[in-house]
C-alpha positions as CSV (number, residue, x, y, z in Angstrom):
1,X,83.5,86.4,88.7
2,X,81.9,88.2,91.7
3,X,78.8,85.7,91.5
4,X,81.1,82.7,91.2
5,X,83.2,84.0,94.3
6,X,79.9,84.6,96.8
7,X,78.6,80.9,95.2
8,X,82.0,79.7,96.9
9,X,82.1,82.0,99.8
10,X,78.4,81.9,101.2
11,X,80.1,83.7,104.6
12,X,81.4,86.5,102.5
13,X,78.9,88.9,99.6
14,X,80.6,91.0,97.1
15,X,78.5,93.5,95.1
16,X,79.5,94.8,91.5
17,X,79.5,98.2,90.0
18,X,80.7,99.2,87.1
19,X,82.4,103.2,86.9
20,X,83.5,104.9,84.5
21,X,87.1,104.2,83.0
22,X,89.7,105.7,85.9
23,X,90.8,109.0,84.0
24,X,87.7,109.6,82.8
25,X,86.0,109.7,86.5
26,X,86.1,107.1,88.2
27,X,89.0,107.3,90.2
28,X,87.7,110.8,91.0
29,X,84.3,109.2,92.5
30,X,86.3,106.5,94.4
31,X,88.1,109.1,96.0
32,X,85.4,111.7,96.7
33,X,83.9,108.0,98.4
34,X,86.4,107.9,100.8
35,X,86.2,111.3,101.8
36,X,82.7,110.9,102.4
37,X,83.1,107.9,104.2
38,X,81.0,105.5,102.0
39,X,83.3,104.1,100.0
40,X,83.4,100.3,99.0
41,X,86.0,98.2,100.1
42,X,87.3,97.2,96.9
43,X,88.0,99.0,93.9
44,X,90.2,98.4,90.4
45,X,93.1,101.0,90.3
46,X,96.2,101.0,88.0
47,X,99.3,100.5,89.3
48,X,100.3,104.1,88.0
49,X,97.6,105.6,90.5
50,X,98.0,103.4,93.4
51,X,100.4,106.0,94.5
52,X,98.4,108.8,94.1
53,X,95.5,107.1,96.2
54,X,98.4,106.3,98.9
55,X,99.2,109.6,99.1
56,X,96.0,111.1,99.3
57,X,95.6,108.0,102.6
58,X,92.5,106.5,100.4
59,X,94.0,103.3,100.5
60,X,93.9,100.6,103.3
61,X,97.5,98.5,104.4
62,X,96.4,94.8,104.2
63,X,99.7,93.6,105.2
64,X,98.7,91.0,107.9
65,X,96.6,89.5,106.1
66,X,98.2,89.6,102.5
67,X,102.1,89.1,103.4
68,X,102.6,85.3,102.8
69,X,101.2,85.6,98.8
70,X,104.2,87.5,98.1
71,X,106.0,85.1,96.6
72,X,103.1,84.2,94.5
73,X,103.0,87.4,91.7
74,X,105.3,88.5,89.7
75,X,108.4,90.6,91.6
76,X,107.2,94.1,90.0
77,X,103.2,93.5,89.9
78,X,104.0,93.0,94.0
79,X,106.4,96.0,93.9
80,X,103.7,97.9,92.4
81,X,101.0,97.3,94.9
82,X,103.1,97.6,97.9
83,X,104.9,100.7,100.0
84,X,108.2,99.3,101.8
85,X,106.3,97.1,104.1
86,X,102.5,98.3,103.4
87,X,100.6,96.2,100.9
88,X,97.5,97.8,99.1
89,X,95.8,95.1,97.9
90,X,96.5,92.5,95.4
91,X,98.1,92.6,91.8
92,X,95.4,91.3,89.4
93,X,97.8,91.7,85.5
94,X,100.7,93.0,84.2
95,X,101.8,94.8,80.9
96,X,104.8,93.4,79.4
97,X,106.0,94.9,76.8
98,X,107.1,93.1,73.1
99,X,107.3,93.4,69.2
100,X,104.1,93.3,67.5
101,X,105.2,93.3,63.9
102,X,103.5,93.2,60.2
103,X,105.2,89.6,59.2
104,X,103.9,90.5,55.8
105,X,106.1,93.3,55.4
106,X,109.2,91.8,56.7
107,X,109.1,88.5,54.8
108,X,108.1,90.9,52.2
109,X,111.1,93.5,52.6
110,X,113.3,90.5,53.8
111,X,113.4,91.9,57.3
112,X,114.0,89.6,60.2
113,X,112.4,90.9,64.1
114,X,114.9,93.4,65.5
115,X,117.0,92.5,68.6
116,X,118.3,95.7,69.2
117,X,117.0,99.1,69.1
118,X,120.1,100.2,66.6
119,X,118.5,97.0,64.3
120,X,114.7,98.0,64.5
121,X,115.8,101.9,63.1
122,X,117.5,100.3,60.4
123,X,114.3,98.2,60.0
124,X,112.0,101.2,59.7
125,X,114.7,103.3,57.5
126,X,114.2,100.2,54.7
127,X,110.2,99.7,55.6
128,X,110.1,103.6,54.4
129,X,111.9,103.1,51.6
130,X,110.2,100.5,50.1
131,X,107.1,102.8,50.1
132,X,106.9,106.4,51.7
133,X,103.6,106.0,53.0
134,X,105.4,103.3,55.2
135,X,106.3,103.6,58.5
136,X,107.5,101.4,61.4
137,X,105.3,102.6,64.7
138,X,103.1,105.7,65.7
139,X,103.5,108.3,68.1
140,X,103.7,107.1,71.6
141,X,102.1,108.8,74.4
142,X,101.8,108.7,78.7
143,X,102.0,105.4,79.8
144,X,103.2,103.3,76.4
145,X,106.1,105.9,76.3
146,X,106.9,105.4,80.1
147,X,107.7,101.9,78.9
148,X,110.4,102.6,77.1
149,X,112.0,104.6,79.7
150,X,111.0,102.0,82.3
151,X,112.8,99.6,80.2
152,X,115.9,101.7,79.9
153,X,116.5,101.9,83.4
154,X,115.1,105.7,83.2
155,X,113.1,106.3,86.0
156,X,111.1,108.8,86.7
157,X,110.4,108.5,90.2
158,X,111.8,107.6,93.5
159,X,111.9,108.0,97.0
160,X,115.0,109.5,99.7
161,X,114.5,109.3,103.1
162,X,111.1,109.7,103.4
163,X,110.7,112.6,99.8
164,X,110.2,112.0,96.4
165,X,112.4,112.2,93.9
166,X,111.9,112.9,90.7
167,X,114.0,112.5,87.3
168,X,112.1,112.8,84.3
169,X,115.0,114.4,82.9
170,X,118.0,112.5,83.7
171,X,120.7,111.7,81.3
172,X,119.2,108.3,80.9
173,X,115.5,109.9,80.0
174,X,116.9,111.7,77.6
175,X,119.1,108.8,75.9
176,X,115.6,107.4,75.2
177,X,114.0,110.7,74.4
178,X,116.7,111.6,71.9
179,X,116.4,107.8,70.2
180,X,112.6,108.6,69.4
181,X,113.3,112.1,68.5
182,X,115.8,110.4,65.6
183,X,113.2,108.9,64.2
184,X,110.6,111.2,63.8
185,X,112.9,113.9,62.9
186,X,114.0,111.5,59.8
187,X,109.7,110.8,59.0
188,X,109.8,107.3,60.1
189,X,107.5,107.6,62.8
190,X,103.6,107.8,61.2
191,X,101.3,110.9,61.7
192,X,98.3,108.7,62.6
193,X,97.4,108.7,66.9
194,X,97.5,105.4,68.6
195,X,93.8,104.2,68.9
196,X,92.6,106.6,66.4
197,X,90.8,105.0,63.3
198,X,93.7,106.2,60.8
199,X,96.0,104.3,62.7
200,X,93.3,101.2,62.8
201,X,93.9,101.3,59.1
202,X,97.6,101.7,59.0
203,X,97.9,98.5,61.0
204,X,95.5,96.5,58.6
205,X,97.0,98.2,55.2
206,X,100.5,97.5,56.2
207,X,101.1,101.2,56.1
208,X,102.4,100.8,60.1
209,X,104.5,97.7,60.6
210,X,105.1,97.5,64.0
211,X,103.6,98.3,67.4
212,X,106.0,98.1,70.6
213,X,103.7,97.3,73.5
214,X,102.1,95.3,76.2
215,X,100.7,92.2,76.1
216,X,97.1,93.8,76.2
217,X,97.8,95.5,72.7
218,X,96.9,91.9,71.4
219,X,93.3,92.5,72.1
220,X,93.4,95.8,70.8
221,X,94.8,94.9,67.4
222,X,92.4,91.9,67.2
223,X,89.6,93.6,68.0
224,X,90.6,96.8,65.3
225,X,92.5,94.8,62.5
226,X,90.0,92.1,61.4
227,X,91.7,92.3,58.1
228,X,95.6,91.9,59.5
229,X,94.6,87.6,60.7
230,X,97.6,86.3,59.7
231,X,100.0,89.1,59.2
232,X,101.0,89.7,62.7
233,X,103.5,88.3,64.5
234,X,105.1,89.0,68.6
235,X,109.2,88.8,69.3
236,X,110.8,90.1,72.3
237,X,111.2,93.8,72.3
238,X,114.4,95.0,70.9
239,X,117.5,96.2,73.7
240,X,119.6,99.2,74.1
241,X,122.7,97.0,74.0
242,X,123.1,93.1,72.3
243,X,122.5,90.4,74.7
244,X,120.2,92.3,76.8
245,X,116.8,91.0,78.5
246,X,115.7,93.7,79.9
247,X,111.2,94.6,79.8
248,X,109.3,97.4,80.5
249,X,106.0,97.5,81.5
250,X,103.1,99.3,80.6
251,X,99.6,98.9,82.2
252,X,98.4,96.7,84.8
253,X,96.2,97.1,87.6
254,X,95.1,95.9,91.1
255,X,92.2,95.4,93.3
256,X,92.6,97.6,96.0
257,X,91.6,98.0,99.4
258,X,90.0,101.2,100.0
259,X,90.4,103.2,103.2
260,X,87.1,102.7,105.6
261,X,86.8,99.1,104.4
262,X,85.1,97.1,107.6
263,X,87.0,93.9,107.5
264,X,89.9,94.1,105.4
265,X,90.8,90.2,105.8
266,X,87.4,89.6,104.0
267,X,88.6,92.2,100.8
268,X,91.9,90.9,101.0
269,X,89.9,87.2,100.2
270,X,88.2,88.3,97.4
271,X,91.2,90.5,95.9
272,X,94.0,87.3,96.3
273,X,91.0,84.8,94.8
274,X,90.3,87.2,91.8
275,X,94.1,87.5,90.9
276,X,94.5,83.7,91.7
277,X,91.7,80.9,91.1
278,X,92.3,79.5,87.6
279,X,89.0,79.2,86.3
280,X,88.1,82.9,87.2
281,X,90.9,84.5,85.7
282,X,90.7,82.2,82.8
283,X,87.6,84.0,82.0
284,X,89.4,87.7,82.3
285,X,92.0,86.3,79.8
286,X,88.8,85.5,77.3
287,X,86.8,88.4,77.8
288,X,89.4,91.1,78.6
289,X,93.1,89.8,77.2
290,X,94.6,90.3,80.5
291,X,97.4,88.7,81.3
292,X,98.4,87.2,85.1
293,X,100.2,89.0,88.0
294,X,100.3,85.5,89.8
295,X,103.3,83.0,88.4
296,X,100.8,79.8,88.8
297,X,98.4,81.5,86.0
298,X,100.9,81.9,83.3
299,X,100.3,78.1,82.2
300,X,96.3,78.6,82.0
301,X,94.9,77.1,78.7
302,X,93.6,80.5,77.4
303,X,96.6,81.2,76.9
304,X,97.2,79.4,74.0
305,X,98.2,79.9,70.1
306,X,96.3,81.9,68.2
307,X,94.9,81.8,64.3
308,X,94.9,86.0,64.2
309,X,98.9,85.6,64.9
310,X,99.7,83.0,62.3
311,X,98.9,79.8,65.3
312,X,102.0,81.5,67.4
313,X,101.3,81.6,70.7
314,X,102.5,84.9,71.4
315,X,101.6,84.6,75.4
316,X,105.2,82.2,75.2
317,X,107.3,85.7,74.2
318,X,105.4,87.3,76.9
319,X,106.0,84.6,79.5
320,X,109.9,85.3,78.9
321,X,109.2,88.7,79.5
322,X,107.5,89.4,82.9
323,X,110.2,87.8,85.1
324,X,112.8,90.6,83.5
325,X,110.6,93.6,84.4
326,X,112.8,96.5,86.4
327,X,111.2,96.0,90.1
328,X,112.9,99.3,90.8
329,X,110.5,101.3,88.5
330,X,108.5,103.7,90.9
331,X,105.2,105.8,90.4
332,X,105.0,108.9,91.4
333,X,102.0,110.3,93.9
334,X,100.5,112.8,91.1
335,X,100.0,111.1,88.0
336,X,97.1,112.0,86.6
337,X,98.5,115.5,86.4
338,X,102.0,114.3,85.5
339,X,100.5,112.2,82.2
340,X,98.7,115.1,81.7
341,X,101.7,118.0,81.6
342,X,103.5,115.3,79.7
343,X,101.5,114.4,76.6
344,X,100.8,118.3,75.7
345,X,104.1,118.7,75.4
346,X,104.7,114.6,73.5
347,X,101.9,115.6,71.4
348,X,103.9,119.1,70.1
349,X,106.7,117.0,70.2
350,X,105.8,114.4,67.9
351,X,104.1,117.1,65.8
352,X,107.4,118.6,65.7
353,X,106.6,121.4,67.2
354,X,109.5,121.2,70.4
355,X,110.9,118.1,71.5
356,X,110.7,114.7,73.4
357,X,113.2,116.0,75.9
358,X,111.7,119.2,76.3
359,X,108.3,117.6,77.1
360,X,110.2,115.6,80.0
361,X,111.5,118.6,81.3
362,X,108.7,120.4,81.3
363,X,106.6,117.4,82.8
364,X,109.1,117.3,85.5
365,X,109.4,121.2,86.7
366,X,105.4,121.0,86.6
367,X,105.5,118.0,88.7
368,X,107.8,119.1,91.4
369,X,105.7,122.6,91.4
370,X,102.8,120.7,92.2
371,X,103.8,118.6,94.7
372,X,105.4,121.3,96.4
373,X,102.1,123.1,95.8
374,X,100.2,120.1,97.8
375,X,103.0,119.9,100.6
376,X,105.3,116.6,99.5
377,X,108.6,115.8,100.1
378,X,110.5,116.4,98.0
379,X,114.6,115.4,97.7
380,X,116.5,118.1,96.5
């Protein structure tokens, strides 16, 4: 993509560098960068971190120059790259969130997709009773659980007059907590980690019959379940209440300006061409599954029906999806350590040793320390 874009834009030369994966460093050396003062202009961040960079002042406001391709993403992926009237560069995909489920096992069980989340408990109470080593999802952990509270309308994060709020344990966090907690109380949730090889298997054996997640989960279960062609299937992801159409998210990232950048119109060129010219991202959709912040990409030919999901063309569910994604969801400005407070105490929960609910809590009275700790705002 970068040598097709300085092809077309001889007055403009992009360089490419590869980093390692975010968590795992390189959002670390992009920030040590800018405190050096030799950091590149442009960088790949997640939308949950773009926060955190704001905070820290690593990133650049390309307002002027980006303000009229509002209209042109998806309401949240633009909510995600901006700060009330700054802009931080330009959303490149979003993570809505569906039903990947076994069709196998439902046709076999006589199951039909569940609507509501009430339906898809019932589903996995009958998929473990058909055979106990049967089980309807896996444990969930940082940003695929946020999803299901981003759905819920259980935010975590917000911001009063200037401070940051945070309510990881509000009633409505814990309506979700408590939902999850039900099942793997009862044994319907399966032992084996999310992207681990046991739960590679489960997926291909049967043994794990559904996986509620983002559009990029398609890739995943391609790539890991050769021997599930055929079996899967996507529906929209069940609702708290009948009649419902309400998403999360999870995942999703942008290209961001970085502070120091020279001529920010010039990175704000490359960043809205990346996220917009049809052929490029066509070739993000073949080689990485992404899936299109911008509402003129949602009709590009890679996204098509698929032989792995029985010729459905699952990008269709997800196309209904991304226009009902909460734009009020809110990141907070820590989340690397948040995530990280948060699954030690998911993992002990789903391990059953403590609880969903506790891990919010704990999550949440470790945040606001911290924050405190670095000097934020914070609401009381």
């Amino acid at each position: 993509m970068v040598a097709a874009f300085n092809k077309s834009h001889p007055d403009i030369k992009v360089t490419y560098q590869a980093v390692q994966p975010g968590a795992k460093g390189g959002y670390q050396k992009m920030l040590n960068a800018v405190k050096a003062g030799n950091a590149p202009c442009l960088a790949q961040v997640g939308y949950e971190t773009l926060p955190s960079f704001a905070a820290q002042g690593a990133l650049e406001d390309v307002a002027e120059h980006a303000r009229e391709a509002k209209d042109e993403f998806q309401p949240a992926a633009w909510q995600a790259v901006s700060v009330g009237k700054q802009v931080y560069g330009a959303p490149v995909d979003t993570g809505p969130m569906a039903l990947f489920y076994n069709k196998k096992v439902f046709e076999e069980l006589g199951l039909k997709p569940p609507t509501t989340w009430a339906e898809y408990r019932t589903a996995a109470e009958k998929i473990h009773a058909s055979n106990p080593k049967r089980y309807i999802s896996s444990p969930y952990m940082d940003y695929d659980y946020a999803g299901f509270a981003w759905q819920a309308g259980a935010n975590w994060f917000g911001v009063e007059s200037d401070a940051w709020k945070v309510s990881m344990a509000s009633a409505e966090n814990k309506k979700v907590a408590d939902y999850w907690q039900g099942l793997a109380d009862d044994g319907l949730i399966s032992g084996a980690p999310m992207y681990d090889q046991a739960w590679y298997t489960g997926l291909g054996n049967g043994d794990i019959a559904t996986v509620v997640g983002a559009v990029w989960q398609a890739g995943v279960i391609k790539g890991g379940v050769k021997s599930g062609s055929g079996q899967w299937a996507v529906a929209p992801i069940p609702q708290w209440s009948g009649g419902e159409n309400k998403v999360g998210n999870a995942g999703g990232s942008a290209t961001a300006v970085l502070r120091g950048c020279k001529n920010n119109k010039a990175a704000w060129e490359f960043a809205h061409w990346m996220s917009t010219d049809r052929e490029a991202f066509g070739t993000l959709v073949e080689k990485a599954s992404l899936y299109p912040a911008a509402k003129s990409l949602l009709s590009l030919p890679q996204l098509k029906a698929d032989p792995y999901f029985g010729g459905q063309n699952i990008f269709k569910v997800f196309a209904g999806a991304s226009p009902n994604i909460d734009t009020h969801w809110t990141w907070g400005p820590l989340m690397t350590k948040t995530t990280a407070d948060l699954n030690d105490g998911l993992g002990k929960a789903w391990a059953g040793k403590g609880t969903i609910a506790d891990a919010l809590n704990t999550a949440e009275a470790k945040t606001l320390a911290e924050m405190k700790e670095q000097g934020l705002q914070v609401a009381p």
